[in-house]
DSSP file (Angstrom, degrees, kcal/mol; ACC not computed):
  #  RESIDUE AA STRUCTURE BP1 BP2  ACC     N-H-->O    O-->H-N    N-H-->O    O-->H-N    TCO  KAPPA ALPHA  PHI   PSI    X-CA   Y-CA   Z-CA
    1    1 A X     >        0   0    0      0, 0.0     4,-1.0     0, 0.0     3,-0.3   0.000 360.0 360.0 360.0 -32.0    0.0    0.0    0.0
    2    2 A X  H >>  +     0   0    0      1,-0.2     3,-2.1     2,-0.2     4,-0.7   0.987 360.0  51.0 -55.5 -63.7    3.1    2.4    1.1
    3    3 A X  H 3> S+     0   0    0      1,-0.3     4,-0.6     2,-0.2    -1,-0.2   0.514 109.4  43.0 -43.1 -37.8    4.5    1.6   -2.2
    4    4 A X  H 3> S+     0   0    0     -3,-0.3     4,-1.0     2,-0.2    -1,-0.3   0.575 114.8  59.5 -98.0 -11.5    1.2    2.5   -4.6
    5    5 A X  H << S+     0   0    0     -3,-2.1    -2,-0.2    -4,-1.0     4,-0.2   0.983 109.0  35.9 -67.9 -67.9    1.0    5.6   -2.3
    6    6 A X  H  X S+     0   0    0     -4,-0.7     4,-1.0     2,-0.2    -2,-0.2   0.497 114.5  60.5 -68.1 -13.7    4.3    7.0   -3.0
    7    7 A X  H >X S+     0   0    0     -4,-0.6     4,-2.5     2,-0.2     3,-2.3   0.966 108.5  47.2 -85.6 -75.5    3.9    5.8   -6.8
    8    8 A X  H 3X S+     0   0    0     -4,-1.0     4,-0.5     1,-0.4    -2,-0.2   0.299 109.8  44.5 -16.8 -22.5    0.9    7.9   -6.9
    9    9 A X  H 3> S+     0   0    0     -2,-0.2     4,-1.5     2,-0.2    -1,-0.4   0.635 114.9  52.0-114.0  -6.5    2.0   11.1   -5.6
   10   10 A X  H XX S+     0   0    0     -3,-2.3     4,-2.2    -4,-1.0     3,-1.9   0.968 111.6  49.3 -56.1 -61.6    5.4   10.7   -7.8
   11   11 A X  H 3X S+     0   0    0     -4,-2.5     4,-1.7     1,-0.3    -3,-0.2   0.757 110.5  45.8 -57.6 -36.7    3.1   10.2  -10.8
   12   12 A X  H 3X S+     0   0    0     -4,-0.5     4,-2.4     2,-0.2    -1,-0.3   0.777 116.7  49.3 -79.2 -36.5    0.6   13.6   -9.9
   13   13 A X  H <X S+     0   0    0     -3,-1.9     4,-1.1    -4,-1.5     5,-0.3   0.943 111.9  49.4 -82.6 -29.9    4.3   15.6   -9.3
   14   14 A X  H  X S+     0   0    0     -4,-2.2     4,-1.7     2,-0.2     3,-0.5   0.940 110.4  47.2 -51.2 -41.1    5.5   14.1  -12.9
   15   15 A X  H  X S+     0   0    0     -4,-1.7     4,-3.7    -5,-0.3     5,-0.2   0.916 112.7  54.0 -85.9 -40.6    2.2   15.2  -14.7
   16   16 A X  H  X S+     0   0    0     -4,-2.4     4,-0.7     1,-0.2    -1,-0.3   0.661 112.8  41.2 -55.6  -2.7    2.8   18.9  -12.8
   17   17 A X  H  < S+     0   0    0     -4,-1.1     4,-0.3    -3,-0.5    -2,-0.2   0.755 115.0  52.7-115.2 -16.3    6.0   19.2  -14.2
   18   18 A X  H >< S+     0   0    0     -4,-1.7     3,-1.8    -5,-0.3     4,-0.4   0.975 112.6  46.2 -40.2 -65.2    4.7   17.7  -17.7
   19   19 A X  H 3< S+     0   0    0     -4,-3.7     3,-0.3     1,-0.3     4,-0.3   0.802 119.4  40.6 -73.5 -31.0    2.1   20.2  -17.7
   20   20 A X  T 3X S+     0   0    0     -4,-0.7     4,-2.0    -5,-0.2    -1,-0.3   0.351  87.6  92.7 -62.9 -11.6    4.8   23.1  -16.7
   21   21 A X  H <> S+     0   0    0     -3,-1.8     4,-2.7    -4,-0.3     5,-0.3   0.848  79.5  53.1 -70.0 -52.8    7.4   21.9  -18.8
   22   22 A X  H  > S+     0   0    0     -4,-0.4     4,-1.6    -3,-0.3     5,-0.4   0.995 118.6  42.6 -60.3 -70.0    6.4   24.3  -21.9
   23   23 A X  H >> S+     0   0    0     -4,-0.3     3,-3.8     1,-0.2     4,-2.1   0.879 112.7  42.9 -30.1 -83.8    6.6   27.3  -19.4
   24   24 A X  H 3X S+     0   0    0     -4,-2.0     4,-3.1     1,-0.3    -1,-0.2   0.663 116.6  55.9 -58.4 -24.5    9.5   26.8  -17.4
   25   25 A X  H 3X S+     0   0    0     -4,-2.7     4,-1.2     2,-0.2    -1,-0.3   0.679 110.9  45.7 -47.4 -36.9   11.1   25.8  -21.0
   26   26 A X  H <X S+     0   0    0     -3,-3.8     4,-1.0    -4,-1.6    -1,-0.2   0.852 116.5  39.4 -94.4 -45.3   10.1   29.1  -22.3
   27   27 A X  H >X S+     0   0    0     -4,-2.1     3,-2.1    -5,-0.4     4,-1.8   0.999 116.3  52.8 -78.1 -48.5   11.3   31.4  -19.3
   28   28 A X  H 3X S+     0   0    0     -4,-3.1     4,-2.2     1,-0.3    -2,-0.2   0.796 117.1  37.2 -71.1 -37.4   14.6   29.3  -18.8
   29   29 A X  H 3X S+     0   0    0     -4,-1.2     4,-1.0     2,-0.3    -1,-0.3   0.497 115.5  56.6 -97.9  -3.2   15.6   29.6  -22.5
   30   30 A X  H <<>S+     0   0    0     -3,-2.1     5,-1.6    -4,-1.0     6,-0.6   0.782 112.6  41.3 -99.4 -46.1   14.1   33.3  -22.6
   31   31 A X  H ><5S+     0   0    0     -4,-1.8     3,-1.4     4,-0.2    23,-0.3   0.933 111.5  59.5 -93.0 -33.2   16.4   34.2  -19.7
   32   32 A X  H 3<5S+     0   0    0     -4,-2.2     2,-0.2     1,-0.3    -3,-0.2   0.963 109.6  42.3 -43.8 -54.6   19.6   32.1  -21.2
   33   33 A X  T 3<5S-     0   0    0     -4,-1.0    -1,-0.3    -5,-0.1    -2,-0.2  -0.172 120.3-107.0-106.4  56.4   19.7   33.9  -24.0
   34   34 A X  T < 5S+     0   0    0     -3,-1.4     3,-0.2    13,-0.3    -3,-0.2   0.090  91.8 102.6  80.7  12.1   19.1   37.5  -22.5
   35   35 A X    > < +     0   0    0     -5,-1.6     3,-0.9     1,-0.2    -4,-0.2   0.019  26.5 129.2-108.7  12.7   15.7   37.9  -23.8
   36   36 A X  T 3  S+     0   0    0     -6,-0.6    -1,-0.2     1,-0.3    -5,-0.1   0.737  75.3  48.3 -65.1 -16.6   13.9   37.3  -20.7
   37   37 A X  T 3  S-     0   0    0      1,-0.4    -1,-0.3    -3,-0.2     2,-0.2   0.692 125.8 -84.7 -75.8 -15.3   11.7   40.8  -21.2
   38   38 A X    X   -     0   0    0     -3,-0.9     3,-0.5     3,-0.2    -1,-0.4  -0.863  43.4 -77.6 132.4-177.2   10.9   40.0  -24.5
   39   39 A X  T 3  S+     0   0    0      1,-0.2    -1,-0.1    -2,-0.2    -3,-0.1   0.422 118.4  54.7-112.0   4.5   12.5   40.3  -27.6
   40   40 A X  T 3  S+     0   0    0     -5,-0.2     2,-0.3    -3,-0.1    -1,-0.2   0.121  92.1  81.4-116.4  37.7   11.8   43.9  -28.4
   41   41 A X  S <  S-     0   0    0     -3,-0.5     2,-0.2    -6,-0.0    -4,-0.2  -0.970  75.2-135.3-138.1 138.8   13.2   45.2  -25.3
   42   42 A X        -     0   0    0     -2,-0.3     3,-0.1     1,-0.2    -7,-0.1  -0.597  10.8-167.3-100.3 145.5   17.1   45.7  -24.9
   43   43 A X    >   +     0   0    0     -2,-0.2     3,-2.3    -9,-0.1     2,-0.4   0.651  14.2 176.5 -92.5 -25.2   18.2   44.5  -21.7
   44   44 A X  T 3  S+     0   0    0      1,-0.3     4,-0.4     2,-0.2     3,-0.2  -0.361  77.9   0.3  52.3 -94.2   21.6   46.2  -22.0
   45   45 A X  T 3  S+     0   0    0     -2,-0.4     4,-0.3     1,-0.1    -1,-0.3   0.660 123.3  72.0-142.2  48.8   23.2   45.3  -18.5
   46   46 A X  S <> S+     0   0    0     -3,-2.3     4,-1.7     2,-0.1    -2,-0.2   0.512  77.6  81.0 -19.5 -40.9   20.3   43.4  -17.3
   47   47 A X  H  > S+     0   0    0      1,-0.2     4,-2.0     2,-0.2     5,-0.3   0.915  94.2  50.7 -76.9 -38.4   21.3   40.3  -19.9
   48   48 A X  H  > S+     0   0    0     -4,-0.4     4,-3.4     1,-0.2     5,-0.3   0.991 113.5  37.3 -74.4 -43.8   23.9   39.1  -17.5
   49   49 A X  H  > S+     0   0    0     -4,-0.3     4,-2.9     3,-0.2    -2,-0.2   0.902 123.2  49.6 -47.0 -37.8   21.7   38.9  -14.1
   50   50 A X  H  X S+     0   0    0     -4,-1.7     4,-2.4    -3,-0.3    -2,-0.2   0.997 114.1  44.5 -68.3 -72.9   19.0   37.7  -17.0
   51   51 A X  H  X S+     0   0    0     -4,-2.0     4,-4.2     2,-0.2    -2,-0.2   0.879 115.5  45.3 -14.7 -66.7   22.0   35.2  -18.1
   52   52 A X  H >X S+     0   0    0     -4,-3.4     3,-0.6    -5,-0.3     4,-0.6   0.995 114.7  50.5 -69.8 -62.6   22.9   34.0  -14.1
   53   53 A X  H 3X S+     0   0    0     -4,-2.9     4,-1.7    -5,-0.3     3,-0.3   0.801 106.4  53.2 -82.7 -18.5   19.0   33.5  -13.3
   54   54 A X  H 3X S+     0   0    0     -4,-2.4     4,-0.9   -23,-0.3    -1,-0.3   0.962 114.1  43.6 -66.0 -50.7   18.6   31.3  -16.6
   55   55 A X  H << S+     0   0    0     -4,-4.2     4,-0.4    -3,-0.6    -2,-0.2   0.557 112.5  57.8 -79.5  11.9   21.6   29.0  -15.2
   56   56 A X  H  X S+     0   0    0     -4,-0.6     4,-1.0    -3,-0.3    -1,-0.2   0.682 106.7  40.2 -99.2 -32.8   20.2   29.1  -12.0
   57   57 A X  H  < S+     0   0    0     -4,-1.7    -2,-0.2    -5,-0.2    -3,-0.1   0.456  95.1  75.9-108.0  28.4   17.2   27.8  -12.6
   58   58 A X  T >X S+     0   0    0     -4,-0.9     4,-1.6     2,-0.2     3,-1.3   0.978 108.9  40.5 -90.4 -59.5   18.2   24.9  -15.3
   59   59 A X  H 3> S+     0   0    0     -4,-0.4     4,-2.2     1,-0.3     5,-0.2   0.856 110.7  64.7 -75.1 -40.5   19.5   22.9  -11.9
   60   60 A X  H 3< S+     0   0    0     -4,-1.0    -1,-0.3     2,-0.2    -2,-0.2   0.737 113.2  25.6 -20.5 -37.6   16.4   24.2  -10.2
   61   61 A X  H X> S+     0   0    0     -3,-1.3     3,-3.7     2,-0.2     4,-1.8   0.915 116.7  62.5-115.2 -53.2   14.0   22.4  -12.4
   62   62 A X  H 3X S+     0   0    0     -4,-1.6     4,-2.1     1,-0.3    -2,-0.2   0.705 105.6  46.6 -53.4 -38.9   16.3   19.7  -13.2
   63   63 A X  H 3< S+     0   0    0     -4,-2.2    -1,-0.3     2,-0.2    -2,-0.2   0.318 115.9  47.8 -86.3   8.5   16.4   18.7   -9.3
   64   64 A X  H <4 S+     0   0    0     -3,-3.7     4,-0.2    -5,-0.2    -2,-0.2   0.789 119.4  34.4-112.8 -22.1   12.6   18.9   -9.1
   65   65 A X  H  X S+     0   0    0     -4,-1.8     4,-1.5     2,-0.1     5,-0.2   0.878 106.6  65.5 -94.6 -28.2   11.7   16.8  -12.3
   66   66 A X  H >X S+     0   0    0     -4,-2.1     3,-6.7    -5,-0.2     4,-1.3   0.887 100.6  44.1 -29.5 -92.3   14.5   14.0  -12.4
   67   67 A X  H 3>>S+     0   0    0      1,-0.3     4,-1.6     2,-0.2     5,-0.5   0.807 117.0  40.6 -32.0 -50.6   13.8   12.1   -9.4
   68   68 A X  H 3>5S+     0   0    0      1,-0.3     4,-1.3    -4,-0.2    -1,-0.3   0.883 120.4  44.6 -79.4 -21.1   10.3   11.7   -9.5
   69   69 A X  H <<5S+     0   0    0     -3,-6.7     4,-0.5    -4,-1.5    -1,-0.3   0.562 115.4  54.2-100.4  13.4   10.2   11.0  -13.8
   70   70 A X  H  X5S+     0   0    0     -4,-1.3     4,-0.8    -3,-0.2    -2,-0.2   0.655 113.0  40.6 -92.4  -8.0   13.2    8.7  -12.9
   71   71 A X  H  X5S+     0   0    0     -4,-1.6     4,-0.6    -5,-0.4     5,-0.4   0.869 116.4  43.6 -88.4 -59.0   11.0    6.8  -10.3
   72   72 A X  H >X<S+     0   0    0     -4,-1.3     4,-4.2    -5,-0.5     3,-1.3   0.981 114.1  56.8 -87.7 -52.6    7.8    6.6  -12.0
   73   73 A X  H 3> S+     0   0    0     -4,-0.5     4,-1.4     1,-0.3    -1,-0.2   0.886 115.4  38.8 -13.3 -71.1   10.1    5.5  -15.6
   74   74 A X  H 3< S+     0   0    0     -4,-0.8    -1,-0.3     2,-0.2    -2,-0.2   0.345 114.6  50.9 -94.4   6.5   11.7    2.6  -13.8
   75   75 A X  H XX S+     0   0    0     -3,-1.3     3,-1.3    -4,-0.6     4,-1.1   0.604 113.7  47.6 -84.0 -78.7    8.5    1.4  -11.7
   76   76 A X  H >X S+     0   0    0     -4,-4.2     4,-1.6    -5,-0.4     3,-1.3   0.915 107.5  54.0 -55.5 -16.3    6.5    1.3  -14.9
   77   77 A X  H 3< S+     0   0    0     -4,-1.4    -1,-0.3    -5,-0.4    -3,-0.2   0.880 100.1  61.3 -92.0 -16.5    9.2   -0.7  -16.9
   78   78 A X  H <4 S+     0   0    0     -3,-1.3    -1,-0.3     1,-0.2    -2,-0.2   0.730 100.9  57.3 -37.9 -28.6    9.2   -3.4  -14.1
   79   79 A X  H << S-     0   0    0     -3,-1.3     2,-0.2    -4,-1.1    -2,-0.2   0.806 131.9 -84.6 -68.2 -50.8    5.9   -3.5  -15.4
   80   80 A X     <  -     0   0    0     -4,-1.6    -1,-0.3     1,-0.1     3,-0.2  -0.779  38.5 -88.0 152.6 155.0    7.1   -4.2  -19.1
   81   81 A X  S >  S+     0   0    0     -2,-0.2     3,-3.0     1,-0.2     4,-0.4   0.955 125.6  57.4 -46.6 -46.3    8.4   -2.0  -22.2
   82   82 A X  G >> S+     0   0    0      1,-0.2     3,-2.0     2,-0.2     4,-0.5   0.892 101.7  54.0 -57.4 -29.1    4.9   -1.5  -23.4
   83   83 A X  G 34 S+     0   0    0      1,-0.3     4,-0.3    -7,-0.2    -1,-0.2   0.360 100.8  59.7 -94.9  19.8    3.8    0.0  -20.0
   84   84 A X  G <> S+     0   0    0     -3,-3.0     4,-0.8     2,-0.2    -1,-0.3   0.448  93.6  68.0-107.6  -8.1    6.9    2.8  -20.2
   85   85 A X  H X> S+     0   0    0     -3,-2.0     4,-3.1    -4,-0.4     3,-2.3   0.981  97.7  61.6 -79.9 -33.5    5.0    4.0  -23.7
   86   86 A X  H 3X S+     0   0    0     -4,-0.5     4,-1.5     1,-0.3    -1,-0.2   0.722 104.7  34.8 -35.8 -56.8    2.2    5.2  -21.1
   87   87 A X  H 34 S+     0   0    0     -4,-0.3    -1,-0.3     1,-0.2    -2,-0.2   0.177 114.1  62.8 -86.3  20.6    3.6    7.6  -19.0
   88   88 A X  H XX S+     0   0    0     -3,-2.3     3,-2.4    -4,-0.8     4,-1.0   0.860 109.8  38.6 -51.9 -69.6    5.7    8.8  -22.0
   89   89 A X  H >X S+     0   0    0     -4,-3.1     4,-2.1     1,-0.3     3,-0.6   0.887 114.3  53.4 -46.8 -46.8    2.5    9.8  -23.9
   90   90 A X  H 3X S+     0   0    0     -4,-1.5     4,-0.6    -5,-0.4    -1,-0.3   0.562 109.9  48.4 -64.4 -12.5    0.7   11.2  -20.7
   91   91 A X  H <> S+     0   0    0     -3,-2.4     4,-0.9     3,-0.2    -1,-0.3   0.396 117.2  47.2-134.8 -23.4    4.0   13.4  -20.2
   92   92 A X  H <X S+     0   0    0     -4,-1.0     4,-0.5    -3,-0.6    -2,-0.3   0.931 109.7  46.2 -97.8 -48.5    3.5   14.4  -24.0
   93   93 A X  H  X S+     0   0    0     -4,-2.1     4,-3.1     2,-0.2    -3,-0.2   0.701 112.7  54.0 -93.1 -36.4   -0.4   15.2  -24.2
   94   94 A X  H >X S+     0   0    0     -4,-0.6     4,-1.8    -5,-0.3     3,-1.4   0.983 108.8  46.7 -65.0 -65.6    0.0   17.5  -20.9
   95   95 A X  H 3< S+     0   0    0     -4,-0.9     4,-0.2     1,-0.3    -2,-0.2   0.610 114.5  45.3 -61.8 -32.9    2.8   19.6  -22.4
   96   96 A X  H >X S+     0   0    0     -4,-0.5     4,-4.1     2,-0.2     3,-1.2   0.891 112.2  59.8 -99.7 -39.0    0.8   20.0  -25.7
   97   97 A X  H <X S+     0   0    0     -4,-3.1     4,-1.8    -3,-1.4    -2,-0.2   0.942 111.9  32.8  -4.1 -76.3   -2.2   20.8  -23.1
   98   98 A X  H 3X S+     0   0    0     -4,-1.8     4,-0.7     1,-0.2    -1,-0.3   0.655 111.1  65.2 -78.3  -4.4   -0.6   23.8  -21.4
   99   99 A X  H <>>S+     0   0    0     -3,-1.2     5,-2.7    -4,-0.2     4,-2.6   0.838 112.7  38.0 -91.4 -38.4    1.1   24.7  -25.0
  100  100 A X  H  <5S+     0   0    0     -4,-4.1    -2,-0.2     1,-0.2    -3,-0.1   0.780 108.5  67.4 -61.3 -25.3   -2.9   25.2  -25.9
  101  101 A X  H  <5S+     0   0    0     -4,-1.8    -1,-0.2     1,-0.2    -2,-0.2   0.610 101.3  39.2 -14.4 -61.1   -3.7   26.7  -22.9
  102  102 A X  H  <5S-     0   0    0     -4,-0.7    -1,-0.2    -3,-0.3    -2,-0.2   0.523 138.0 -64.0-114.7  11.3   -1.9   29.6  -23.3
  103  103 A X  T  <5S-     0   0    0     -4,-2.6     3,-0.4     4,-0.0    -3,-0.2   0.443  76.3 -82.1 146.7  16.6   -2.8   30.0  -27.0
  104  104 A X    >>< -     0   0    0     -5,-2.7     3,-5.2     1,-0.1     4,-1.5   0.245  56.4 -54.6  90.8 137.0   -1.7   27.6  -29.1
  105  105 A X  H 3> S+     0   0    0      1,-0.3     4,-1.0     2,-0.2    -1,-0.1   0.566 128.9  47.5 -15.0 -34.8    1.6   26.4  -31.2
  106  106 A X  H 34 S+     0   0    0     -3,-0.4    -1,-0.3     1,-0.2    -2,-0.1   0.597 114.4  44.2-104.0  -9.0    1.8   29.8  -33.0
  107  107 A X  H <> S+     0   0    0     -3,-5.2     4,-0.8     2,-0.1    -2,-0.2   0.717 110.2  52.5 -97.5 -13.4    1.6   31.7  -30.1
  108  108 A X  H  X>S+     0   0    0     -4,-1.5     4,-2.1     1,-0.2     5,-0.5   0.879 119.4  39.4 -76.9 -40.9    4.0   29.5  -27.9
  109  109 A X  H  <5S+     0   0    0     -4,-1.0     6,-1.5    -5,-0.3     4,-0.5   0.646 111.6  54.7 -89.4   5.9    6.7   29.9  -30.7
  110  110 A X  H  45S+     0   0    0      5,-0.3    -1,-0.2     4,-0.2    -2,-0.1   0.662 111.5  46.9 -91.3 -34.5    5.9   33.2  -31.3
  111  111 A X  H  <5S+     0   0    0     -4,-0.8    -2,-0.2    -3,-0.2    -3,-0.1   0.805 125.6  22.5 -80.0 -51.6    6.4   33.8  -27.7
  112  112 A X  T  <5S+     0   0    0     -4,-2.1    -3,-0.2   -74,-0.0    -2,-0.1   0.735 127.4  35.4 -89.7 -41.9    9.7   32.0  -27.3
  113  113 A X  S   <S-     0   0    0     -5,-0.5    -3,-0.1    -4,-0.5    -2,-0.1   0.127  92.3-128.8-111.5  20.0   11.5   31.6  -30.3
  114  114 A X              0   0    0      1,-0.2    -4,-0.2     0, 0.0    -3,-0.1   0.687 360.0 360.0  46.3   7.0   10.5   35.0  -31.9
  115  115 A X              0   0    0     -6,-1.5    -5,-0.3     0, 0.0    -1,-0.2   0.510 360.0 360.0 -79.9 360.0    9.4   33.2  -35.0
C-alpha cells in the first residue's frame, strides 16, 4: 500500500512538471539567452543577471523533475516496455495541453522563439 501511495503522488508531481514543462522551458531559454523581457526590449546590463538566473534555474527544475520522472520510468518498466510508452504519452499530451492553454503552437513559438 506504502508503495502504490508514493507511486501515486510521484506520478501527480510528474504530470505537474509535464504540464509546466512548456513554461518553465520558455522562461529558462528566454532568460539564457538575454531575452527574458521579450524580444523587443534591450536588456543592455540586465542580460547578465537575465544570463545567471537562466543557469540558475536549469539545476532548479532539473532537481525537481528528475527524481520523481526517474521513479515513475523505472516502476513502470518493471511493469514491461509497453507500460513505459504510457507515462511517456501522458508526459507528451499535458505539455501540448498547457502549450494550448496559453494559445496555441503559433503563439508558444511566437512567444519563445520569436518566430
Amino acid at each position: 500500500m506504502k508503495n502504490k501511495i508514493i507511486y501515486c503522488l510521484n506520478f501527480l508531481w510528474t504530470s505537474f512538471i509535464a504540464f509546466t514543462f512548456p513554461l518553465c522551458f520558455g522562461v529558462i531559454f528566454l532568460n539564457i539567452t538575454g531575452h527574458s523581457k521579450g524580444y523587443g526590449y534591450d536588456l543592455g546590463p540586465e542580460k547578465d543577471v537575465s544570463i545567471l538566473l537562466g543557469c540558475i534555474e536549469i539545476p532548479i527544475w532539473i532537481a525537481l523533475a528528475l527524481p520523481s520522472n526517474i521513479y515513475i520510468f523505472l516502476k513502470t518498466m518493471k511493469k514491461g516496455k509497453l507500460y513505459l510508452l504510457l507515462p511517456i504519452a501522458i508526459y507528451i499530451v499535458l505539455a501540448i495541453i498547457c502549450i494550448f492553454i496559453i494559445g496555441g503552437w503559433a503563439e508558444y513559438i511566437k512567444a519563445v522563439f520569436n518566430i
